[in-house]
ZATI-424811 format. One record per atom (N, C-alpha, C, CB): x, y, z; residue in one letter. Coordinates in steps of 0.05 Angstrom, whole numbers. Atoms other than C-alpha are relative to their C-alpha. Glycine has a CB too. Layout:
<pts>
PT; X; Y; Z; a
...
</pts>
This chain:
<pts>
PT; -28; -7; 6; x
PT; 3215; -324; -36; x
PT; 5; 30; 5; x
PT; 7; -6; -30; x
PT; -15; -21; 5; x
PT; 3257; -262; -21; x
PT; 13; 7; -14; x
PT; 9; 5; 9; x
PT; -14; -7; 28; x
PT; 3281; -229; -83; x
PT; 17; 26; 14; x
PT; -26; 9; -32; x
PT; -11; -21; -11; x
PT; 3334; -171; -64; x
PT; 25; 5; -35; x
PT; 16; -11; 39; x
PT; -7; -7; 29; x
PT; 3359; -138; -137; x
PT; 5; 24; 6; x
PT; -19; -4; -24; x
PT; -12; -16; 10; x
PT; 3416; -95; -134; x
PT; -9; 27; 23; x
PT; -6; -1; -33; x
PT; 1; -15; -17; x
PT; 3392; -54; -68; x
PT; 21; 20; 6; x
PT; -4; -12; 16; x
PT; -12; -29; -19; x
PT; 3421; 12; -47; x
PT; -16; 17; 10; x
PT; 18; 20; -14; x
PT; 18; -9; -16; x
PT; 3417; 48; 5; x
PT; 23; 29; 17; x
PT; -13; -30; 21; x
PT; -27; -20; -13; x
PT; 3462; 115; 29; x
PT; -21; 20; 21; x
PT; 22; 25; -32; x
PT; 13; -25; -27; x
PT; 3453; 159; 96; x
PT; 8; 25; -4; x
PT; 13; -4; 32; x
PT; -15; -27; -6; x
PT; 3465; 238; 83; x
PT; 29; -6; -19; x
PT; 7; 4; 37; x
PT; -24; 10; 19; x
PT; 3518; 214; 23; x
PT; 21; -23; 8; x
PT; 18; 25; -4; x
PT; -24; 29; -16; x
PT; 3553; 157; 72; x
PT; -15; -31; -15; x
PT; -6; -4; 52; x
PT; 11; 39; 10; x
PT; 3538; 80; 37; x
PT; -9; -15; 28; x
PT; 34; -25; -15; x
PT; 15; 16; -22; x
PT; 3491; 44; 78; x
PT; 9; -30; 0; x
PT; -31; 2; -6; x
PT; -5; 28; 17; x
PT; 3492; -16; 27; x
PT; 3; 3; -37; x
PT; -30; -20; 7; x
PT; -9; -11; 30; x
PT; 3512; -16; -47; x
PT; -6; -26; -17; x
PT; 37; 10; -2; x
PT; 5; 22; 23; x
PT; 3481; -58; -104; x
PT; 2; -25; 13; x
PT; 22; 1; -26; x
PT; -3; 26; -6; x
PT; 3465; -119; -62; x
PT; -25; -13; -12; x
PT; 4; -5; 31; x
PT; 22; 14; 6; x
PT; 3430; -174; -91; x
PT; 12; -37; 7; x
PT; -9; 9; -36; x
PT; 1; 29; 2; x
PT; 3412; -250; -76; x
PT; -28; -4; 12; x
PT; 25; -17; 16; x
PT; 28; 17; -5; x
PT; 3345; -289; -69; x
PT; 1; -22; 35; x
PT; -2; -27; -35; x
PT; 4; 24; -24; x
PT; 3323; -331; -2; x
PT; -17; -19; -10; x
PT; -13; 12; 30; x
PT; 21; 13; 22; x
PT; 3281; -392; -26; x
PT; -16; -9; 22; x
PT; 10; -26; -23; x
PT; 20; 15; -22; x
PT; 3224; -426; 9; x
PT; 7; -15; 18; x
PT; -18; -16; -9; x
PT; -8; 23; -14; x
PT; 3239; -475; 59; x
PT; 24; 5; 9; x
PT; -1; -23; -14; x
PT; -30; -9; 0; x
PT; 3303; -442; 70; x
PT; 3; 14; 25; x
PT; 9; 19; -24; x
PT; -8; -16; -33; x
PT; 3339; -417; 142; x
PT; 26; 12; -14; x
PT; 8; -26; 36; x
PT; -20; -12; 16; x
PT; 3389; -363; 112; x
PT; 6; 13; 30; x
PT; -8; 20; -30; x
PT; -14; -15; -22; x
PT; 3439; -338; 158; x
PT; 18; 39; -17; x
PT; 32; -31; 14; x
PT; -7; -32; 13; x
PT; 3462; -256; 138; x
PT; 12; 6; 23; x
PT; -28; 25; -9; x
PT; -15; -14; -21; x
PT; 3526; -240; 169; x
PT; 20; 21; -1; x
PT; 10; -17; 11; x
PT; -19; -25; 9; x
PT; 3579; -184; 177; x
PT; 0; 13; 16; x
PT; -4; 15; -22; x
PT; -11; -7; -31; x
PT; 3620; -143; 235; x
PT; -24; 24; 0; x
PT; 41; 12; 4; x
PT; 18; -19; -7; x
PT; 3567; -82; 266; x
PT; 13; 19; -20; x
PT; -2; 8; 32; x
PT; 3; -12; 17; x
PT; 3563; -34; 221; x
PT; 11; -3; -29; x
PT; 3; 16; 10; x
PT; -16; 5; 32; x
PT; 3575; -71; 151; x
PT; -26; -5; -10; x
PT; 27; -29; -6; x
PT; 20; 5; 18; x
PT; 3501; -61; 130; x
PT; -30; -22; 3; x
PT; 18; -9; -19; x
PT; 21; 16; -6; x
PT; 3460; -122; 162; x
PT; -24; 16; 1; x
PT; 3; -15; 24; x
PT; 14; -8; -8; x
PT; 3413; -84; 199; x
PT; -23; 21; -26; x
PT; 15; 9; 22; x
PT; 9; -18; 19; x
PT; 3402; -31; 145; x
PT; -20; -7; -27; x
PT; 23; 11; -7; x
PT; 14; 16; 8; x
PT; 3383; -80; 91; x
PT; -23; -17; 14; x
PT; 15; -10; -7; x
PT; 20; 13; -14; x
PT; 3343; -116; 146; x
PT; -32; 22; -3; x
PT; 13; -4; 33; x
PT; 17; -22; -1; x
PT; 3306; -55; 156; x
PT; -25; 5; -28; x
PT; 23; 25; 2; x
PT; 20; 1; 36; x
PT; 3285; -49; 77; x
PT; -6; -14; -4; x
PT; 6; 4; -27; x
PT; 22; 30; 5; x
PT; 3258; -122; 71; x
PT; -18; 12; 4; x
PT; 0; -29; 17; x
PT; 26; -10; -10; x
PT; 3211; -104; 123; x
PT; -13; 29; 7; x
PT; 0; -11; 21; x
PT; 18; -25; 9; x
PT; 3188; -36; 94; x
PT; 1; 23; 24; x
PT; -34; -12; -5; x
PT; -10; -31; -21; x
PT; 3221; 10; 165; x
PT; 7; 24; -14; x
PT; 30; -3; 18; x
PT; -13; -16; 17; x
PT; 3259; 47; 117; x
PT; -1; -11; -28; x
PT; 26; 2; 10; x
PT; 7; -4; 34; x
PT; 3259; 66; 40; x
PT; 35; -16; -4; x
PT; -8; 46; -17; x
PT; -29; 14; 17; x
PT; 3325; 45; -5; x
PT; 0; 21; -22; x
PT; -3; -39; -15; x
PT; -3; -23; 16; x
PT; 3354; 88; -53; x
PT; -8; -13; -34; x
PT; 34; 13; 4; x
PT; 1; 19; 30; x
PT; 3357; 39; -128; x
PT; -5; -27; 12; x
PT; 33; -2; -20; x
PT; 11; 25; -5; x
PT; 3333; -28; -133; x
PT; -24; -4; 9; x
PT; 11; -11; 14; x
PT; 23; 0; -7; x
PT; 3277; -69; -113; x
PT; 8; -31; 23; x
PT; -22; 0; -28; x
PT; 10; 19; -15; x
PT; 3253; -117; -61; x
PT; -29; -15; 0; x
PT; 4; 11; 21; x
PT; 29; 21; 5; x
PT; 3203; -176; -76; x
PT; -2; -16; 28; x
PT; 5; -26; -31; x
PT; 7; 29; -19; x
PT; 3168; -221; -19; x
PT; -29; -9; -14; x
PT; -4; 8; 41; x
PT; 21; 6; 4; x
PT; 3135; -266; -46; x
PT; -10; 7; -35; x
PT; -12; 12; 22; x
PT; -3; -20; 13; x
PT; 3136; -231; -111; x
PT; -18; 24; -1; x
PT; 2; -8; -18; x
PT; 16; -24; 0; x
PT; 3098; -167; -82; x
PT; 30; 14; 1; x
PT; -25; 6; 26; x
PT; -19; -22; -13; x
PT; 3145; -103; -76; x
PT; -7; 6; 20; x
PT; 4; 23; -12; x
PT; -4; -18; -33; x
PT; 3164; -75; -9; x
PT; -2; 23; -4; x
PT; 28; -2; 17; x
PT; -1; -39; 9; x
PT; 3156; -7; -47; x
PT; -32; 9; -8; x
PT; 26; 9; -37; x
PT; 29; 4; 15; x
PT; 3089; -18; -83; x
PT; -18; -2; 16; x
PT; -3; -23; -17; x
PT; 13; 15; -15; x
PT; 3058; -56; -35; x
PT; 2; -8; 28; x
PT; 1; -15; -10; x
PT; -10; -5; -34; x
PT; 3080; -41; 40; x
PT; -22; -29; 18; x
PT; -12; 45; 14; x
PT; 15; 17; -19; x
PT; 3025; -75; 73; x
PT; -4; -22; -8; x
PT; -23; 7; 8; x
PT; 0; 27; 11; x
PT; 3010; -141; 29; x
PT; 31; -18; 4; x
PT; -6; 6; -32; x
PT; -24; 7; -12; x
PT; 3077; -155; 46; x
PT; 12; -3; 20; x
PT; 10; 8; -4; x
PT; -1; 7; -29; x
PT; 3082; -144; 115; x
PT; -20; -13; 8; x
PT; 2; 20; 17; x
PT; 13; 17; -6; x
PT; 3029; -181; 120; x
PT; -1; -31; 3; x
PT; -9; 6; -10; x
PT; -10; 23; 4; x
PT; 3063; -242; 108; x
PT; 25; -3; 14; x
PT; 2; -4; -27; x
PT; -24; 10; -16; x
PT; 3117; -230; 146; x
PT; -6; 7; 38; x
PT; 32; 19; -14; x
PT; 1; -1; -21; x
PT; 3141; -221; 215; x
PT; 23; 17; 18; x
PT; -2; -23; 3; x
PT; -22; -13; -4; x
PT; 3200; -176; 248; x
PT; 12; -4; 23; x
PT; -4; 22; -2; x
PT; -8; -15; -35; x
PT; 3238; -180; 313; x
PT; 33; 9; 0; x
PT; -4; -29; 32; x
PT; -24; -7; -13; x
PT; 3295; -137; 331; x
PT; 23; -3; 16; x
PT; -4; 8; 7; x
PT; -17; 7; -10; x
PT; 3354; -139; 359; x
PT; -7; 12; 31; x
PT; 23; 5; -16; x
PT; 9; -11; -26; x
PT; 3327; -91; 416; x
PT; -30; 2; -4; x
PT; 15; 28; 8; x
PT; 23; -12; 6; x
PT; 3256; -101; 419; x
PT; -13; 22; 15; x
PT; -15; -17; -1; x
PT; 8; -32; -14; x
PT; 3224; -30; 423; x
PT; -40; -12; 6; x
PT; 7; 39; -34; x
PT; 36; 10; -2; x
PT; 3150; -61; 459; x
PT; 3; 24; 6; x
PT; -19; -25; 21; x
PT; 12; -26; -12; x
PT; 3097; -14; 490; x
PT; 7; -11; 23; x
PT; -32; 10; -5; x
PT; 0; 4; -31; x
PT; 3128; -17; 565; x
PT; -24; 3; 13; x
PT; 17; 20; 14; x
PT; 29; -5; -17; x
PT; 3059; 4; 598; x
PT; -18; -17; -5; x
PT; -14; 25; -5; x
PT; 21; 17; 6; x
PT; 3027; -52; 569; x
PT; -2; -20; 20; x
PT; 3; -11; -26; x
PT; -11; 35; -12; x
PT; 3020; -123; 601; x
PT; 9; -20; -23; x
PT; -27; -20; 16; x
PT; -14; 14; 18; x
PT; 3055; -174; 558; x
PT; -21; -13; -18; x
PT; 18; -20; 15; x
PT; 17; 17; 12; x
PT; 2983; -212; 536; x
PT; -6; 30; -19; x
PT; -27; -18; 22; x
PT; 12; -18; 10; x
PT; 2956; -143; 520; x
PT; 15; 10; -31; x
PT; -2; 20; 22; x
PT; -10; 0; 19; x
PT; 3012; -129; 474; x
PT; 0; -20; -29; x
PT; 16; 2; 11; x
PT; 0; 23; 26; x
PT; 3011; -196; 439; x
PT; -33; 6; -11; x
PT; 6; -41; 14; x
PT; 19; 6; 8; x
PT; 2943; -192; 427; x
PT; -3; 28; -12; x
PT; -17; -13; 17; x
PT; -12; -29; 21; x
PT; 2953; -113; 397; x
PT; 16; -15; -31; x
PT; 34; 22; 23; x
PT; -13; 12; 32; x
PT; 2994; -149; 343; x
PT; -18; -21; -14; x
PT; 32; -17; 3; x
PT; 22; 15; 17; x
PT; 2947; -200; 331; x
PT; -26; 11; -12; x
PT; -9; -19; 14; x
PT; 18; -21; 8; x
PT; 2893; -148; 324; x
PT; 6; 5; -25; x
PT; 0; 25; 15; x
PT; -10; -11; 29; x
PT; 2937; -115; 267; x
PT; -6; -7; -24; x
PT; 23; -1; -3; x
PT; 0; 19; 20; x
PT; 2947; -178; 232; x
PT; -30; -27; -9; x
PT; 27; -14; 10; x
PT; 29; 6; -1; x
PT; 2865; -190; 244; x
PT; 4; -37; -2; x
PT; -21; 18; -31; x
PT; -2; 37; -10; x
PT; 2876; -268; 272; x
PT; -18; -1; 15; x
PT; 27; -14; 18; x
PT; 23; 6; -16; x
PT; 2821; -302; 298; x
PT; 8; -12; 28; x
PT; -18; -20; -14; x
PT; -7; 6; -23; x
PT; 2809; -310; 365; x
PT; 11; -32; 3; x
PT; -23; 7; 15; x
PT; -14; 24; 0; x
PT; 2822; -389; 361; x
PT; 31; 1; -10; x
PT; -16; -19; -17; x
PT; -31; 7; 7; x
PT; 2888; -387; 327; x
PT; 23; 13; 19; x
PT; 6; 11; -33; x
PT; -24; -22; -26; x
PT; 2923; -334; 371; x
PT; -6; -4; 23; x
PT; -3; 36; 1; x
PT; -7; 22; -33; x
PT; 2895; -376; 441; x
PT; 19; -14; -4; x
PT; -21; -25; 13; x
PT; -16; 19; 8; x
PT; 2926; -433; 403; x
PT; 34; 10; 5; x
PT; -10; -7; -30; x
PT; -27; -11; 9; x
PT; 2990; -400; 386; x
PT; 9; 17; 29; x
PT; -3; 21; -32; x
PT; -10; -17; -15; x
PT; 2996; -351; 434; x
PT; 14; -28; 45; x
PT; -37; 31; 0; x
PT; 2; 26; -13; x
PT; 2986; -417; 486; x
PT; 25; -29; 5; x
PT; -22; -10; -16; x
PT; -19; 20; 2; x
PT; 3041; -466; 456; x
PT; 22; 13; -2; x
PT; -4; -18; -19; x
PT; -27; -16; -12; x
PT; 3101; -410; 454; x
PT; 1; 4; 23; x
PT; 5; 24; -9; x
PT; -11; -9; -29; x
PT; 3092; -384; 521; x
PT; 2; -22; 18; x
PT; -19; 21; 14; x
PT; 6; 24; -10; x
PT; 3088; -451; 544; x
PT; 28; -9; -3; x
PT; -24; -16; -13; x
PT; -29; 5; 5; x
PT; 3152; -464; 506; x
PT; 17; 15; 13; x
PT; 7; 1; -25; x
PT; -14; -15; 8; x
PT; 3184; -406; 521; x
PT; 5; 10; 44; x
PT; -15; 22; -31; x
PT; 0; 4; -40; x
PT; 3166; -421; 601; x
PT; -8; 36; 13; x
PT; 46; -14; 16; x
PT; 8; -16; -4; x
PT; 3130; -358; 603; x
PT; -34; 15; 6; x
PT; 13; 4; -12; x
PT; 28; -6; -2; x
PT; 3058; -366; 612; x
PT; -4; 13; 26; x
PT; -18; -24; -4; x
PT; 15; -16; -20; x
PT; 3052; -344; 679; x
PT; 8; 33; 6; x
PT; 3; -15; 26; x
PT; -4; -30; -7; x
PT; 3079; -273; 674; x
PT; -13; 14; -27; x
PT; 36; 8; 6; x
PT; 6; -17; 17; x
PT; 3040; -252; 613; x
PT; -23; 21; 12; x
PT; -7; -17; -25; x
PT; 15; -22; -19; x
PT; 2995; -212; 659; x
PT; 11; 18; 17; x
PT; -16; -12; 17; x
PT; -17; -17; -6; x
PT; 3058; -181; 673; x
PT; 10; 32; -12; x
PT; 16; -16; -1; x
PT; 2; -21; 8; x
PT; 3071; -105; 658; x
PT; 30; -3; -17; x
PT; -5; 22; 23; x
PT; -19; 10; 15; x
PT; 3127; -113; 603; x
PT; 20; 31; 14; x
PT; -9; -5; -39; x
PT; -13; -12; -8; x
PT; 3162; -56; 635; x
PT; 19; -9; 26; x
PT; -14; 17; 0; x
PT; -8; 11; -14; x
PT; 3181; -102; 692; x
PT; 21; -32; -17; x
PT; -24; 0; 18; x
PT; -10; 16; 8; x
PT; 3216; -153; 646; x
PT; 34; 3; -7; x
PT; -16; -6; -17; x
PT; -22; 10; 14; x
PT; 3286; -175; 633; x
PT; 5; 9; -42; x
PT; -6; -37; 7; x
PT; 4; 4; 34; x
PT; 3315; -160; 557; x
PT; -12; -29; -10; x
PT; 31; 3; -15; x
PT; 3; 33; 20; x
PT; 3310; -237; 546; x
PT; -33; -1; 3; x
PT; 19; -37; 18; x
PT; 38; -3; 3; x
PT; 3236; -232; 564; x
PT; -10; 20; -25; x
PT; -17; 17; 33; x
PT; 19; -9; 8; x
PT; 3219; -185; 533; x
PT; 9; -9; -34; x
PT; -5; 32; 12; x
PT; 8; 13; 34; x
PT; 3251; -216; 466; x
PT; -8; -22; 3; x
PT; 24; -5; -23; x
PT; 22; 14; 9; x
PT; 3211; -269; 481; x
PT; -34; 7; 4; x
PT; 6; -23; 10; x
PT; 37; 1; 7; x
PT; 3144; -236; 487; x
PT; 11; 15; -32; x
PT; -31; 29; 29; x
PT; 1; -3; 36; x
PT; 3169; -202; 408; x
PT; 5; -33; -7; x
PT; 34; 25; -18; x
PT; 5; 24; 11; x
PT; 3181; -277; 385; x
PT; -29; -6; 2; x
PT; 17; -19; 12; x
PT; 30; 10; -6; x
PT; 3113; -296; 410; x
PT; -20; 15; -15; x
PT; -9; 4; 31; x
PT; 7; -20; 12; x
PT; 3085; -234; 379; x
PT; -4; -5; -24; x
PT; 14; 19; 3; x
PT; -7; 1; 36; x
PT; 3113; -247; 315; x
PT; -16; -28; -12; x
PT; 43; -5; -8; x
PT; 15; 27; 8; x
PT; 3089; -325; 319; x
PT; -16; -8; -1; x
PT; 1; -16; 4; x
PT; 27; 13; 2; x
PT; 3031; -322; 334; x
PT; -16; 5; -19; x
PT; -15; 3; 19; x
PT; 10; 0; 24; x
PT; 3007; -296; 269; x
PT; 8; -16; -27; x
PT; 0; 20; -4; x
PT; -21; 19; 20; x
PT; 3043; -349; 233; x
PT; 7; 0; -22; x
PT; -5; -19; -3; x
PT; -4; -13; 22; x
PT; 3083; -315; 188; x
PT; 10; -19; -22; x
PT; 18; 21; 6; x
PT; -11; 15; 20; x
PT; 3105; -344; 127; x
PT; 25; 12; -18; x
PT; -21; -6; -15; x
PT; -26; -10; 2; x
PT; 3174; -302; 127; x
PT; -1; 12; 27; x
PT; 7; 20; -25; x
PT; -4; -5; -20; x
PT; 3203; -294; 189; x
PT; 37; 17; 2; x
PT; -7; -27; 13; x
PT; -24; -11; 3; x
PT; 3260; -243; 190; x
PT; 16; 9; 32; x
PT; -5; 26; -20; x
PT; -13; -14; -28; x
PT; 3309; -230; 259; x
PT; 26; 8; -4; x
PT; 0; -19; 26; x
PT; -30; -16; -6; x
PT; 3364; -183; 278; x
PT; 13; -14; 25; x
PT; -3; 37; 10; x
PT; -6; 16; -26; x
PT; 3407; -228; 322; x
PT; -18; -6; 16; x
PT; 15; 12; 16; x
PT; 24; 13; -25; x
PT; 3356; -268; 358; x
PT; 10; -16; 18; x
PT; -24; -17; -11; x
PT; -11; 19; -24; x
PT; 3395; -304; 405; x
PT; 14; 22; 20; x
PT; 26; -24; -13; x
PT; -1; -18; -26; x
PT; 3425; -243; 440; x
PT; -23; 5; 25; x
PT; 3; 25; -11; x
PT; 16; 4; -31; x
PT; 3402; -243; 515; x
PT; -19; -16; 8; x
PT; -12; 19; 9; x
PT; 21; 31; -2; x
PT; 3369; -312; 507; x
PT; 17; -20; 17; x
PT; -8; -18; -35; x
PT; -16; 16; -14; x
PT; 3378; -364; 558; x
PT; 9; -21; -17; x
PT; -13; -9; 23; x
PT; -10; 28; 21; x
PT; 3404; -435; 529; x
PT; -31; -8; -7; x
PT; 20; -32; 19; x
PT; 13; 12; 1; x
PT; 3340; -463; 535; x
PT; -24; 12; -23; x
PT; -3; -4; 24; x
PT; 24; -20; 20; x
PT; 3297; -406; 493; x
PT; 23; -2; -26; x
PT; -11; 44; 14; x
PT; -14; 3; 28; x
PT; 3356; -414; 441; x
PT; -7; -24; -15; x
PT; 29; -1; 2; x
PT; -1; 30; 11; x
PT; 3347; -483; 430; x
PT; -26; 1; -11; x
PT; 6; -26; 22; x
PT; 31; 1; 5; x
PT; 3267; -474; 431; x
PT; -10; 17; -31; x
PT; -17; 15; 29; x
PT; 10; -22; 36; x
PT; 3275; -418; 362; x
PT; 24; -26; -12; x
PT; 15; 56; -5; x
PT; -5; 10; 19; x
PT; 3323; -462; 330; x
PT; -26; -37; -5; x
PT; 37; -2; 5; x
PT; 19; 34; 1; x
PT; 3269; -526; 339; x
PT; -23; 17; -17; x
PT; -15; -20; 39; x
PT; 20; -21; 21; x
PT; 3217; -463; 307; x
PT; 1; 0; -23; x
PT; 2; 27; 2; x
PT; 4; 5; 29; x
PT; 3250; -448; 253; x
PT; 10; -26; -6; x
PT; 14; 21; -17; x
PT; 1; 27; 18; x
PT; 3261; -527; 235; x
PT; -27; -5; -4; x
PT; 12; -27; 12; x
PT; 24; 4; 0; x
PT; 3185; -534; 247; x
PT; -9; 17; -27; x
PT; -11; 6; 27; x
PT; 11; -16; 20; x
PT; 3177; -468; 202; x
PT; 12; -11; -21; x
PT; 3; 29; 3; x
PT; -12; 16; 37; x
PT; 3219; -498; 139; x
PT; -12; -13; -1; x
PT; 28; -16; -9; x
PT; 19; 22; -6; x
PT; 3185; -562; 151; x
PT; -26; 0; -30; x
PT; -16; 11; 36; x
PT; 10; -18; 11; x
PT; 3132; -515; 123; x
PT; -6; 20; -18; x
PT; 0; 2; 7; x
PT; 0; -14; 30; x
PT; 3154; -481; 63; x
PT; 9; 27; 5; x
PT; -30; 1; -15; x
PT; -6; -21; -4; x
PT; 3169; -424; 107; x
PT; 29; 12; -3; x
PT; -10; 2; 21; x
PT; -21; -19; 14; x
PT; 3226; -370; 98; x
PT; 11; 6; 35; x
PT; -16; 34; -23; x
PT; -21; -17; -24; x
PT; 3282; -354; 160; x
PT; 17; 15; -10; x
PT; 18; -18; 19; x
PT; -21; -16; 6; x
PT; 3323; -300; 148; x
PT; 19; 14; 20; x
PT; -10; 17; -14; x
PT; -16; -17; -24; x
PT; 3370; -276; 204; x
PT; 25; 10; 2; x
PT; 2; -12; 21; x
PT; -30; -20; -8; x
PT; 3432; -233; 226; x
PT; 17; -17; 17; x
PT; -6; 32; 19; x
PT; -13; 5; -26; x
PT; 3483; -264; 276; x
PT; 19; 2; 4; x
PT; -1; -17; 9; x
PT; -32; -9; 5; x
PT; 3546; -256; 299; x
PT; 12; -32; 14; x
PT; 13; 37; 23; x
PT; -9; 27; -4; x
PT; 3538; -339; 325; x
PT; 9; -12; -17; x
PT; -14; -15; 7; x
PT; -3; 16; 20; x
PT; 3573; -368; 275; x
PT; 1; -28; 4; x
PT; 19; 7; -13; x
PT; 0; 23; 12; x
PT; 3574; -430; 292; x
PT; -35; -11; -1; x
PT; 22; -19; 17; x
PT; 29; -6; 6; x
PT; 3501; -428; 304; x
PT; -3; -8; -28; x
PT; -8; 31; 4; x
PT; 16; -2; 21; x
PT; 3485; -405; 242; x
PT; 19; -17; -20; x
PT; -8; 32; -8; x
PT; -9; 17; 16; x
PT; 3536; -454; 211; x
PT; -13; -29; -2; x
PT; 24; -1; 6; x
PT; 9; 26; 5; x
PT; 3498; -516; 239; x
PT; -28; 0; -9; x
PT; 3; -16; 22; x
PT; 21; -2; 12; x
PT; 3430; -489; 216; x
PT; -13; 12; -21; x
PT; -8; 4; 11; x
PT; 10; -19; 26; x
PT; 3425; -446; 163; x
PT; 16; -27; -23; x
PT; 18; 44; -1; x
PT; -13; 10; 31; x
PT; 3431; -475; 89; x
PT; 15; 9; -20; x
PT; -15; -5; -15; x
PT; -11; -20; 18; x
PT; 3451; -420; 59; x
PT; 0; 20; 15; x
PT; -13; 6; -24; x
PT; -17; -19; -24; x
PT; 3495; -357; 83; x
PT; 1; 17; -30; x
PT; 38; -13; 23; x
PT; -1; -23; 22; x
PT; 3506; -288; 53; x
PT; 22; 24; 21; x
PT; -39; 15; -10; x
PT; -16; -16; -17; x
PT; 3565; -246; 80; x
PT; 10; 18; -14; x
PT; 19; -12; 13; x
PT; -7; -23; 14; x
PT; 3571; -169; 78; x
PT; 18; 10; 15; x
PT; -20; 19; -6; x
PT; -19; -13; -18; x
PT; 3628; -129; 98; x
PT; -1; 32; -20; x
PT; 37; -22; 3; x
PT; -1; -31; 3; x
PT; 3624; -41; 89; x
PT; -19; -4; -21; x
PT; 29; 19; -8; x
PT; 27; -7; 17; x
PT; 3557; -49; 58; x
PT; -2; -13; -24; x
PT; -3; 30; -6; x
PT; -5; 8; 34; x
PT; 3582; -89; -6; x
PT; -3; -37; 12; x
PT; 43; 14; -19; x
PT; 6; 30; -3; x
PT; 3558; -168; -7; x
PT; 35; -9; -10; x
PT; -31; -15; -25; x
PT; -19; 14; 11; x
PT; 3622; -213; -13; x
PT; -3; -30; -2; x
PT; 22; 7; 13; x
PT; 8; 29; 5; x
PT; 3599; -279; -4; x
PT; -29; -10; -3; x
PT; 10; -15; 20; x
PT; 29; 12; -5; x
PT; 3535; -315; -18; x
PT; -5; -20; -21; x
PT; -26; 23; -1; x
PT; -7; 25; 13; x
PT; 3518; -389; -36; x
PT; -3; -24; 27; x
PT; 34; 2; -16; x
PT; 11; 21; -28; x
PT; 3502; -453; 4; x
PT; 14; -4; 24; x
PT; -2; -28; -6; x
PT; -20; 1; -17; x
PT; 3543; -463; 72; x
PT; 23; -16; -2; x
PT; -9; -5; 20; x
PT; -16; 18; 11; x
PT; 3580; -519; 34; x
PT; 17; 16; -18; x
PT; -14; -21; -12; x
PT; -4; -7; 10; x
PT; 3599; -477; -12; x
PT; 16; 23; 1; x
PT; -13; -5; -6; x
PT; -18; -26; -17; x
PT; 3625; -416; 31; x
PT; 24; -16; 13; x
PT; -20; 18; 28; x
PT; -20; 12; -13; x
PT; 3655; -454; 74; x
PT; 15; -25; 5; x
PT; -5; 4; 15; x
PT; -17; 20; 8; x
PT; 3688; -510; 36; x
PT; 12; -24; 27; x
PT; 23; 18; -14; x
PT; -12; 15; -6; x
PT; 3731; -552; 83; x
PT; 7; 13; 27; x
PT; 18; -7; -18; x
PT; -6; -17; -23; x
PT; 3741; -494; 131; x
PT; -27; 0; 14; x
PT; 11; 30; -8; x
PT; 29; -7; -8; x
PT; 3688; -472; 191; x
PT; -7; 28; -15; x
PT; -2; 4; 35; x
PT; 3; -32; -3; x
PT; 3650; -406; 178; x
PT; 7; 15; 13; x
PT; -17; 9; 1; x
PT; -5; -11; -17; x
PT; 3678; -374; 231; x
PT; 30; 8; -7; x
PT; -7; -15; 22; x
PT; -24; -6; 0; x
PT; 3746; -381; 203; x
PT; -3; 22; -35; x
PT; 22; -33; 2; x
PT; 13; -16; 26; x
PT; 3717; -361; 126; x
PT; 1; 29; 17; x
PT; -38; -13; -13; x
PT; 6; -24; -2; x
PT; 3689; -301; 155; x
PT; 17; 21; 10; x
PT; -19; -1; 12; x
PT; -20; -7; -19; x
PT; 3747; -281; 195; x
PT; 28; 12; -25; x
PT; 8; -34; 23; x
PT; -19; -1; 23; x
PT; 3793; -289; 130; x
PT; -8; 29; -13; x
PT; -4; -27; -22; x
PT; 19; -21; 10; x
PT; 3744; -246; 93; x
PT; -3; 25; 15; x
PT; -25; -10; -1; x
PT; -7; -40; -15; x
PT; 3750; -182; 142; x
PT; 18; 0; 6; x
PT; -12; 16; 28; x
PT; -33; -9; -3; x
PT; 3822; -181; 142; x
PT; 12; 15; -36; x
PT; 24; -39; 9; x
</pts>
């Protein structure tokens, strides 16, 4: 579980995010949405321990993200909206740098590293210099990165930006596999309908302050999310 109690977070006296709180539960694909600059990212950021927070706390799992930086990232997984790899690397070299980190045995990270790039129709350029890649490549060598240590919270900043159809379809079949599993999705998007036909639960911030959050039935009653959310920033 992700516990998030009453977070703030200000830049140089500007509100980042202000007293947000709500829980993600196990088995759960949570969609976290709201127009560019209303706070996603920033909160994203303090889950996974980039940046500090001013009040409040953050549980995964029930470790703190304050207490306990690394027991915590250890369990999870991150990818960006722009992933910042090492360009000079080759794409295997990198993945296997992160698996190093997260000390995975050599069997599990062939395995893994083996059945994404496979999915993700990228096995034959991982001997490729990631400086020669496409954005959509190169967010799929960070997906691969992130999966192959098989996190058991998986957090993304818009992960469908600069993905073809076919690598979209292949992370929403992921995270069904990862719930499946007991595991945790948490993501940003600006797809709403996306994240209306897969997520279970939605949480929508607008100027840093939570205004909605609660099951997708429940947000978005009788209406789509797309029109909810739309209402809600006017």
């Amino acid at each position: 579980m992700i516990e998030i109690k009453n977070v703030t977070k200000s830049y140089g006296g500007k509100k980042g995010i202000e007293n947000i709180t709500f829980n993600v539960n196990d088995g759960e694909i949570f969609a976290f949405i709201g127009h560019n600059g209303a706070g996603k990212t920033t909160l994203i950021k303090s889950i996974v321990g980039i940046h500090g927070f001013d009040s409040g706390e953050i549980l995964i799992n029930g470790k703190s993200i304050k207490d306990k930086p690394e027991e915590c990232k250890k369990e999870m997984a991150f990818v960006p909206d722009n992933p910042e790899l090492y360009e000079n690397m080759k794409a295997i070299d990198f993945i296997n740098f992160i698996c190093d980190m997260y000390e995975i045995d050599q069997k599990t990270r062939e395995e893994n590293i083996k059945k994404y790039a496979k999915m993700f129709e990228i096995e034959n350029s991982l001997n490729d210099p990631i400086n020669s890649f496409s954005h959509g490549m190169k967010q799929k060598i960070a997906l691969i990165s992130a999966l192959a240590h098989n996190p058991k919270v998986l957090i993304m900043d818009e992960p469908f930006v600069g993905l073809d159809p076919k690598a979209v379809y292949d992370i929403k079949e992921i995270m069904a596999e990862m719930t499946k599993e007991g595991k945790i999705i948490f993501f940003s998007t600006h797809i709403l309908d996306v994240a209306e036909k897969l997520c279970s639960r939605v949480a929508i911030i607008k100027k840093g302050e939570l205004v909605k959050v609660g099951s997708m039935e429940e947000i978005k009653g009788d209406k789509s999310l797309e029109k909810v959310f739309l209402e809600l920033e006017n």
